[in-house]
C-alpha positions in Angstrom: -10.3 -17.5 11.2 -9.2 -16.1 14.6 -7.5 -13.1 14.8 -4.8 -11.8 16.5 -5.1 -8.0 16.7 -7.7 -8.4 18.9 -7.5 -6.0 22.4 -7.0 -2.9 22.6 -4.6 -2.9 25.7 -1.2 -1.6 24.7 1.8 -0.5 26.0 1.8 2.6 24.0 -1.2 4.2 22.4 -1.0 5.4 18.6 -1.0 8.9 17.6 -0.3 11.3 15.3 2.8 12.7 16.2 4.1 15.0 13.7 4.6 17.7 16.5 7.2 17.2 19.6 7.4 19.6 22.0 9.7 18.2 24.5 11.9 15.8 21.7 11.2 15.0 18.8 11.7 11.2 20.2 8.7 10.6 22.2 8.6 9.9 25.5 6.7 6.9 27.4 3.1 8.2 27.3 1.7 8.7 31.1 -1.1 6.6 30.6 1.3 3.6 29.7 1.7 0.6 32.1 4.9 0.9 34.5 8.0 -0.9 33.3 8.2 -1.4 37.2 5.5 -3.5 37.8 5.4 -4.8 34.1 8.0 -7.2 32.2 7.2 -10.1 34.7 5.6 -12.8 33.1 4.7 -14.5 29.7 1.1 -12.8 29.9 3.0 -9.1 30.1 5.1 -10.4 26.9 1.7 -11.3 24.9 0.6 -7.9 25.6 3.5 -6.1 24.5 3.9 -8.1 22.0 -0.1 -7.3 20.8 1.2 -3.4 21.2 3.7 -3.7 18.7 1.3 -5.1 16.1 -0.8 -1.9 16.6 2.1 0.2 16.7 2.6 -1.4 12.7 -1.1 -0.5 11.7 -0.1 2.7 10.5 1.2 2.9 7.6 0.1 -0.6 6.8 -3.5 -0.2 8.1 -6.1 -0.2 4.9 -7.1 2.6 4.4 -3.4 4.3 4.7 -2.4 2.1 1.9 -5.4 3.0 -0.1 -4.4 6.5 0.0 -0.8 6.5 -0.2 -1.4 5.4 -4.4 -2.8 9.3 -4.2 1.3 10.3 -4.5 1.5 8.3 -7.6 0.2 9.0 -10.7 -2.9 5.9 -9.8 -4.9 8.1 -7.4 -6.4 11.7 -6.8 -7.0 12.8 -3.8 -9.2 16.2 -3.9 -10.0 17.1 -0.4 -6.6 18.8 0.1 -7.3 18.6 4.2 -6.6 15.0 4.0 -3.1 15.5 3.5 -1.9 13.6 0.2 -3.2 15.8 -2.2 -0.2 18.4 -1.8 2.5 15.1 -2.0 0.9 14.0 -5.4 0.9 17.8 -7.3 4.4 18.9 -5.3 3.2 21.4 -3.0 4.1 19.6 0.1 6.2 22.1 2.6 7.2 21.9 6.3 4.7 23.6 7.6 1.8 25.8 6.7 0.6 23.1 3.6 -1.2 19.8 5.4 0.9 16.8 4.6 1.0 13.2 6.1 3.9 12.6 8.5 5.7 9.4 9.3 8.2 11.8 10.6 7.2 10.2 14.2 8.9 7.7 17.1 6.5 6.1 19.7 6.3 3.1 16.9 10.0 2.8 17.0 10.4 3.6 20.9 7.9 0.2 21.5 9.7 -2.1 19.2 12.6 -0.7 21.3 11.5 -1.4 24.9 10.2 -4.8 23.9 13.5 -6.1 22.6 15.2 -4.0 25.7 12.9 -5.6 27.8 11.6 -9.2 27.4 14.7 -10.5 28.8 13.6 -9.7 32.4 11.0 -12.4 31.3 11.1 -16.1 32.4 9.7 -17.8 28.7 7.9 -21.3 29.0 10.6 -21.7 25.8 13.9 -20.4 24.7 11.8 -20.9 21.0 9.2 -18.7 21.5 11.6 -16.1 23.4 13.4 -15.9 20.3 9.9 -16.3 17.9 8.5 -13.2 19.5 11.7 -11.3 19.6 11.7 -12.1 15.6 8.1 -10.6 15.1 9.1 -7.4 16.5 12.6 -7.2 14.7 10.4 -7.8 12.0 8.0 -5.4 12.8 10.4 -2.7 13.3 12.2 -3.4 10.3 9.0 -2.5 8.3 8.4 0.4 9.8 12.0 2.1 9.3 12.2 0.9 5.7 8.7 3.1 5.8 10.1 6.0 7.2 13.6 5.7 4.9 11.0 5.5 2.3 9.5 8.8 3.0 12.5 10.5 4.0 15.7 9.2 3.6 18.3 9.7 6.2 16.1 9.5 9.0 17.4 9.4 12.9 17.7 5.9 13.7 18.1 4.5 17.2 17.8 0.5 18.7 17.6 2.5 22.0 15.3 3.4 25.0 16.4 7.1 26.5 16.5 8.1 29.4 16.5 11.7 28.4 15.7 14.7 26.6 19.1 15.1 25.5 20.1 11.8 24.6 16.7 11.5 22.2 18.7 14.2 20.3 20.0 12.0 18.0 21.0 13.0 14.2 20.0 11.4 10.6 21.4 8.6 9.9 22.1 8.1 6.3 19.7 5.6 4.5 21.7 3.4 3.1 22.9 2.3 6.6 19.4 1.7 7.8 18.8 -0.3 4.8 21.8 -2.3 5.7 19.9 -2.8 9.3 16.9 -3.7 8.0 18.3 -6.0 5.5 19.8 -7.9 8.4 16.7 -7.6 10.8 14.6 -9.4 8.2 17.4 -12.4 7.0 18.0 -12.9 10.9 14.9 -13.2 12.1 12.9 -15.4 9.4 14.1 -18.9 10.4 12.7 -18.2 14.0 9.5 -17.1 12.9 6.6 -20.4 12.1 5.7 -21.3 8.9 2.1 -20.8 9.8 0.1 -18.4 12.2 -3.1 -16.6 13.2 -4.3 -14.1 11.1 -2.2 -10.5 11.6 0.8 -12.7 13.1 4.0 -13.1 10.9 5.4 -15.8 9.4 8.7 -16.8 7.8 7.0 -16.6 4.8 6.0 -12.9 5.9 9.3 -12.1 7.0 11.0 -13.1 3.1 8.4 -11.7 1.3 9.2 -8.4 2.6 12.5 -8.7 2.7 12.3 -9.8 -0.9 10.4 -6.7 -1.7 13.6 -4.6 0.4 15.8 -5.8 -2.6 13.6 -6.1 -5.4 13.0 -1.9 -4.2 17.5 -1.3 -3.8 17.9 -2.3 -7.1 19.7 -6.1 -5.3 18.2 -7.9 -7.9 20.2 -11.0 -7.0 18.8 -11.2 -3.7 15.5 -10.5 -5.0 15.3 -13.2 -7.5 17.3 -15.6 -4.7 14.3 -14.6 -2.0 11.2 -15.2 -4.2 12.1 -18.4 -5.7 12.7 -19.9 -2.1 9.0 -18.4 -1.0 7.8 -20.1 -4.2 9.8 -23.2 -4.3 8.2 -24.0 -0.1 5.0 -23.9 -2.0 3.1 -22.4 1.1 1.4 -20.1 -0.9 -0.6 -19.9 -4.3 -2.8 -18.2 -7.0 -6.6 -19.0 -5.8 -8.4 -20.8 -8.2 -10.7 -17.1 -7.6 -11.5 -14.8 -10.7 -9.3 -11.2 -9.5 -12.8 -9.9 -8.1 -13.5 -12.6 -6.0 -9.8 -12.6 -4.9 -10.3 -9.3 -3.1 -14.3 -10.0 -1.4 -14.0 -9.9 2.3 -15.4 -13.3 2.8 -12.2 -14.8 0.7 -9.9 -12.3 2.5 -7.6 -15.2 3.6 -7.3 -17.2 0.7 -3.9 -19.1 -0.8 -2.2 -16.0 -1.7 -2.3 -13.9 1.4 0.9 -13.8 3.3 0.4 -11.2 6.0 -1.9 -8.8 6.7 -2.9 -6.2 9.1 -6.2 -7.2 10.9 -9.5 -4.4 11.9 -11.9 -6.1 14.5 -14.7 -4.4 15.7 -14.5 -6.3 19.3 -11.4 -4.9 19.4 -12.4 -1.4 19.1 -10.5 -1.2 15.5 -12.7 -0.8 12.6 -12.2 0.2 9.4 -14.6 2.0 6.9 -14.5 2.8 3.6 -17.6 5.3 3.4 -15.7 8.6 2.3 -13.8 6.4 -0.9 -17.3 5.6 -2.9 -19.0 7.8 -4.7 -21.3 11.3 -4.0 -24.6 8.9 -4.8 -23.6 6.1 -2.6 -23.3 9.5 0.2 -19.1 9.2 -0.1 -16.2 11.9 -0.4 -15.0 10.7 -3.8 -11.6 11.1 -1.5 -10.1 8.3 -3.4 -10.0 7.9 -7.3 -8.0 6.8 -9.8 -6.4 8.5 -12.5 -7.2 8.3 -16.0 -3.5 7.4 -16.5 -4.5 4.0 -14.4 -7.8 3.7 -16.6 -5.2 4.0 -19.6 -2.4 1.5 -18.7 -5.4 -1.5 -18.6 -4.5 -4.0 -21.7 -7.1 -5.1 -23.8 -9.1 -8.7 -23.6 -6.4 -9.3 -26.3 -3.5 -9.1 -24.5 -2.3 -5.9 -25.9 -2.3 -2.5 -24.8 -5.1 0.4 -26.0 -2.7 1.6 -28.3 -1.9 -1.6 -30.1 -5.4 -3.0 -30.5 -7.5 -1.8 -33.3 -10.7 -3.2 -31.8 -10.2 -0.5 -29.1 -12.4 2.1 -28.8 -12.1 5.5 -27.4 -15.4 6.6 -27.8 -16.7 3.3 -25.7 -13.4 2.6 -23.9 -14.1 0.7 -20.9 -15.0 -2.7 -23.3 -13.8 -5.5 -23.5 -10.6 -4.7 -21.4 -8.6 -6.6 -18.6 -11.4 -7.9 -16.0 -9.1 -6.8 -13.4 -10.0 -2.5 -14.5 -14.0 -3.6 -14.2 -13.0 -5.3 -10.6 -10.9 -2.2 -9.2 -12.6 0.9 -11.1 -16.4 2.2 -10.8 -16.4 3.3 -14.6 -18.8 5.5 -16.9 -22.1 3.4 -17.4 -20.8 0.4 -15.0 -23.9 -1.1 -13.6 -23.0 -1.2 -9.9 -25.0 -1.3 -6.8 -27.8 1.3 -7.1 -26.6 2.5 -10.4 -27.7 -1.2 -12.0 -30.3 0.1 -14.3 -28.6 3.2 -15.7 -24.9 2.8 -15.4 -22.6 5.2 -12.9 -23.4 8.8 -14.5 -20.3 10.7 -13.9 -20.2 12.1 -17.1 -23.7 13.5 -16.9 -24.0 17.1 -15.7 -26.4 17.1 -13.0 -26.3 13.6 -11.5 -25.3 13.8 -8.3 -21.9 12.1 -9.9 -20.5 14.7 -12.1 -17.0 16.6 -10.8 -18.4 20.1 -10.5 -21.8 19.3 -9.2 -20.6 19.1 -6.0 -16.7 18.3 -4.2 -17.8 14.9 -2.9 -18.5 14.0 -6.6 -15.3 12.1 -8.1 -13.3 14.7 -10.1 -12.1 12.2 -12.4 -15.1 10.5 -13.3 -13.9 7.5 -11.5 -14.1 5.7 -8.2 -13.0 2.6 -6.7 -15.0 -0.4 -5.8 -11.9 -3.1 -5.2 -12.1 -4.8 -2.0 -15.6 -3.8 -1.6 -17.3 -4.7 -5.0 -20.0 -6.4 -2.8 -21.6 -3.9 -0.5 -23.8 -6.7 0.8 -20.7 -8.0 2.7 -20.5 -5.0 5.1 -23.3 -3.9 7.7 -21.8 -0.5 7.6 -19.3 1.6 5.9 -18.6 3.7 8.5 -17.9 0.7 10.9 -16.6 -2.9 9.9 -13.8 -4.7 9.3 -11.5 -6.9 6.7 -8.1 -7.0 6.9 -5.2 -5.6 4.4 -3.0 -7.8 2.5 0.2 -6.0 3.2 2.1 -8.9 1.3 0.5 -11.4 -1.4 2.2 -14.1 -3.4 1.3 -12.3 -6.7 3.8 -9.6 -5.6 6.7 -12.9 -5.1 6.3 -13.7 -8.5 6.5 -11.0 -10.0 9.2 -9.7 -7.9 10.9 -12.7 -9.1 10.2 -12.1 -12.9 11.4 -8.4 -12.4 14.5 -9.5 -10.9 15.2 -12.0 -13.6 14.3 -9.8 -16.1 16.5 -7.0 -14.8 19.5 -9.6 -14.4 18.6 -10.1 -18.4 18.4 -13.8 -17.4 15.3 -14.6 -19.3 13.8 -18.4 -19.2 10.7 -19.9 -19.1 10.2 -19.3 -15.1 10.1 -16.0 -15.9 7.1 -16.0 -18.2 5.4 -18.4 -16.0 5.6 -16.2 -13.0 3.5 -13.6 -14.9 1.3 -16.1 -16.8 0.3 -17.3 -12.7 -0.7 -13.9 -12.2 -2.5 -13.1 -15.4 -4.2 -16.4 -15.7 -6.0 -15.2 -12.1 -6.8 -12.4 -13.4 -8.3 -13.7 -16.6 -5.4 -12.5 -19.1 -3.6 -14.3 -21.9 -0.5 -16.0 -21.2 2.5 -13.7 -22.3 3.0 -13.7 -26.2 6.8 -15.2 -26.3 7.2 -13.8 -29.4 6.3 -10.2 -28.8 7.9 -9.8 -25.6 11.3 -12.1 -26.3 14.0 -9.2 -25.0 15.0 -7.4 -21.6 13.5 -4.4 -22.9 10.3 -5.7 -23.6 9.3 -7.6 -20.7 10.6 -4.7 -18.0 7.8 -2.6 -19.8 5.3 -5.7 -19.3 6.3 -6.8 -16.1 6.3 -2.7 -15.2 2.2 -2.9 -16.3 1.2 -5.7 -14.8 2.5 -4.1 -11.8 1.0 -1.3 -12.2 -2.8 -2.9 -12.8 -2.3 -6.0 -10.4 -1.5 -3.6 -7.3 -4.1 -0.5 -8.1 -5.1 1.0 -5.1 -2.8 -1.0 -3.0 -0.3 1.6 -1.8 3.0 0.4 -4.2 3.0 2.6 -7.1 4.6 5.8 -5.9 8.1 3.0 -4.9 7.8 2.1 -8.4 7.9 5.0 -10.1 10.6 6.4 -7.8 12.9 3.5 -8.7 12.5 2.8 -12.5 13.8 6.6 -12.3 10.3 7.8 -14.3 8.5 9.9 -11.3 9.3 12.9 -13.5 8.0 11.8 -16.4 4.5 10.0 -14.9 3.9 12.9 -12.2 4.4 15.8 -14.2 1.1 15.0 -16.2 -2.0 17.1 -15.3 -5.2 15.0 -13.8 -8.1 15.2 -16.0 -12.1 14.3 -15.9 -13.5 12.0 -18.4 -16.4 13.9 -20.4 -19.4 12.1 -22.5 -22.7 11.1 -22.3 -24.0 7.3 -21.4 -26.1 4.8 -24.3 -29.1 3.0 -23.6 -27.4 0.0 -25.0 -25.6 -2.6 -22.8 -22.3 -4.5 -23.7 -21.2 -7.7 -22.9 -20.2 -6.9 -19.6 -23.4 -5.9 -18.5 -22.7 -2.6 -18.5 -24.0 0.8 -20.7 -22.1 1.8 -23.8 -20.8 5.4 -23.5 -19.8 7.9 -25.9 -17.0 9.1 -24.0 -15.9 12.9 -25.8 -13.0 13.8 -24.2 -11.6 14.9 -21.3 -11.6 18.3 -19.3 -8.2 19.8 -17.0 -8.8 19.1 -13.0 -4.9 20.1 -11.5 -1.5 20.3 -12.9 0.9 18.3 -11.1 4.5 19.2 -10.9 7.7 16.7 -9.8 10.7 18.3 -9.2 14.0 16.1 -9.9 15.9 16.1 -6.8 13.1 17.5 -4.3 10.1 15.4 -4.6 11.2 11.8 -4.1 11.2 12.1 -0.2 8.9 14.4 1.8 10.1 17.3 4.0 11.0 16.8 7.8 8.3 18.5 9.4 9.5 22.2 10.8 8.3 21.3 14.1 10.8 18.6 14.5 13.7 20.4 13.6 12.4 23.1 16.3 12.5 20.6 18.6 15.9 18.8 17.9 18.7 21.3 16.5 21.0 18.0 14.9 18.2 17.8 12.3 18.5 18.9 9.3 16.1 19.8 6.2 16.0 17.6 3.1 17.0 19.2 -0.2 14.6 22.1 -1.8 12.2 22.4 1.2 
């Protein structure tokens, strides 16, 4: 399928820009094309348009979202130079500790300048004047329910200055932004086309996410309201694809994709995924997952580890939801080059084991969705698949959450799970078990959890259902055992898993940790900001 994201001419080049020493709003970079002799035709409107698109990579690039689970209790991240360790065990400061940061404007400033702009432009339609102005209200939208997200009040502007001291604008509180964004995303979807490129909204796009804005303010109404028109268009659907399969690069577009955010090699934007695998496969271990995730996987049976007397501890990774075996490099998982023994991350020695050596996983875990079939990719250091930023698995359940929440409980409800556990290989929701509000928010709040593993949308979760303190102030632990010679009927080794050993305590502090800090260099730089609460 052709893709969009394609050149790497832009009207502003990305960067990290946590640091502003002349405002903390950037300013047009120098090696940017000149509004005077740009902003002429149709041509100079597909490139600035192309520019906002990469402006949106970050945070909704790949490997951003496969990190930003790492502030959840899904992920560790151990190499604490990579920024999200000290967000998921609450030592994130200012300055001095090294923390991502959002906490930047040239995104916002070329969303700006583009609707400020494309007026001075003669369109060969009044419809696609208005179709591109919707992609980058859209786009724009995204990224300040991002940085609300992060930080809360956050300085807002729909502006292009002029100077220095106009830039110095104060937080605005969130709940305003919100209200923006809200409005961006209901005025702009029936301008956008039902179908596109790949990396180029759609209407369907534009009300999933908008969907997911009031599924995440508690506007359950709206919520319910905005999935069941995506679903009643019938534009998208569950692949007839087993969960694995669903996430292989060569069926990265199938029937439940609704947007994503493109890497193309031509284009100069690769992605890689090297550092995420394992020390034997020559990896960081930078990513892996928790043994909390491992935990929250349901049986084959449709019930959960504690409920199921044919679990196992000892040998716990059997007979479990296919969908922990398609995200999770496991104990004794024959995988790649550890087919004939099983992944030895228990085993002292290895090459795998946490304190042989920091790149080993120091859970005794690693991730292997999206690229459980290394054959697909030349290298991985340099290639490219997309992200799904937005899949219809996410409407329905969005949709069941909001119905369930409203307490209005029907048979649409249990369908819109059943669609996504039938995918994945699950048992249609027992009725009888899970008949009451209370019930099914702690179902729909698991398959959640397990459906989007390393996908970036925990940490939102937790924040919301009001249990961050509970989940995040849990240590992170290694598994411990030893591997069997005998196989199960996965294909995999049996283990004798003996318990687990203390990695980090975590802490979560009730009225601090749910945003991050403004970085110090940005109040230096602009005196209206101010410092959120604790830091």
């Amino acid at each position: 399928m052709k893709k969009f994201i394609k050149y790497c001419l832009l009207l502003a080049i990305p960067a990290a820009l946590s640091s502003c020493s002349e405002s903390f709003l950037d300013r047009a970079p120098g090696d940017a094309l000149s509004p005077a002799t740009f902003w002429k035709t149709e041509s100079d409107a597909d490139l600035a348009l192309t520019g906002c698109y990469r402006q949106n990579a970050s945070p909704y690039r790949i490997e951003e979202m496969w990190y930003w689970d790492c502030t959840s209790d899904n992920q560790y991240n151990f190499h604490t130079h990579e920024g999200y360790r000290c967000i998921g065990n609450g030592t994130m400061a200012p300055s001095g500790v090294s923390i991502v940061s959002y906490f930047n404007f040239l995104d916002i400033r070329t969303f700006n300048e583009y609707l400020t702009m494309e007026n001075t432009i003669e369109f060969s339609s009044e419809a696609k004047r208005e179709q591109y102005r919707a992609e980058v209200r859209t786009l724009r939208a995204m990224q300040y329910f991002w940085k609300v997200m992060c930080y809360g009040d956050f300085p807002f502007t729909e502006e292009v200055f002029a100077s220095i001291e106009e830039s110095m604008v104060p937080r605005t509180p969130k709940e305003e932004i919100l209200a923006f964004i809200k409005k961006e995303l209901s005025e702009s979807i029936n301008a956008l086309p039902k179908t596109a490129v790949a990396g180029r909204l759609t209407r369907g796009a534009a009300q999933a996410f908008l969907a997911r804005v009031y599924l995440i303010t508690g506007d359950y109404t709206n919520a319910a309201n905005t999935a069941q028109t995506i679903m009643n268009e019938g534009t998208y659907s569950m692949p007839n694809l087993t969960y694995e399969q669903s996430f292989l690069k060569a069926n990265q577009y199938n029937s439940e994709v609704i947007f994503t955010t493109e890497h193309n090699k031509a284009g100069g934007y690769s992605m890689w995924f090297a550092p995420y695998m394992s020390n034997g496969y020559g990896g960081w271990s930078s990513i892996v997952p928790t043994q909390s995730l491992v935990d929250a996987y349901e049986t084959k049976n449709g019930l959960t580890i504690d409920e199921d007397p044919t679990y196992d501890k000892t040998n716990p990774y059997v007979n479990r939801d296919p969908r922990l075996r398609a995200t999770i490099l496991y104990p004794g998982q024959a995988y790649g080059i550890y087919e004939g023994s099983g992944f030895p991350s228990v085993i002292q020695g290895s090459g795998d084991y946490g304190p042989d050596a920091n790149n080993c996983t120091h859970t005794g875990y690693n991730f292997k969705k999206f690229y459980s079939d290394l054959s697909e990719y030349e290298n991985a250091w340099d290639d490219e698949r997309n992200f799904p930023v937005l899949r219809y698995a996410e409407v329905l359940l969005t949709y069941a959450e909001a119905k369930i929440e409203q307490n209005q409980i029907d048979d649409s409800v249990y369908e819109a799970i059943n669609q996504v556990r039938r995918r994945a290989g699950m048992p249609d929701v027992d009725q009888a078990k899970y008949s009451n509000q209370a019930k099914l928010r702690e179902l729909v709040r698991r398959e959640r959890r397990v459906e989007f593993a390393y996908e970036g949308m925990r940490r939102w979760d937790i924040l919301r259902w009001g249990i961050a303190n509970e989940v995040m102030n849990q240590p992170i632990v290694r598994v411990e055992g030893e591997l069997l010679t005998t196989k199960n009927e996965e294909g995999d080794f049996n283990v004798k898993i003996t318990g687990t050993t203390l990695e980090e305590e975590r802490t979560f502090t009730v009225g601090k940790h749910e945003v991050l800090p403004i970085p110090q260099s940005a109040i230096d730089a602009n005196p209206n900001l101010t410092q959120n609460p604790g830091y």
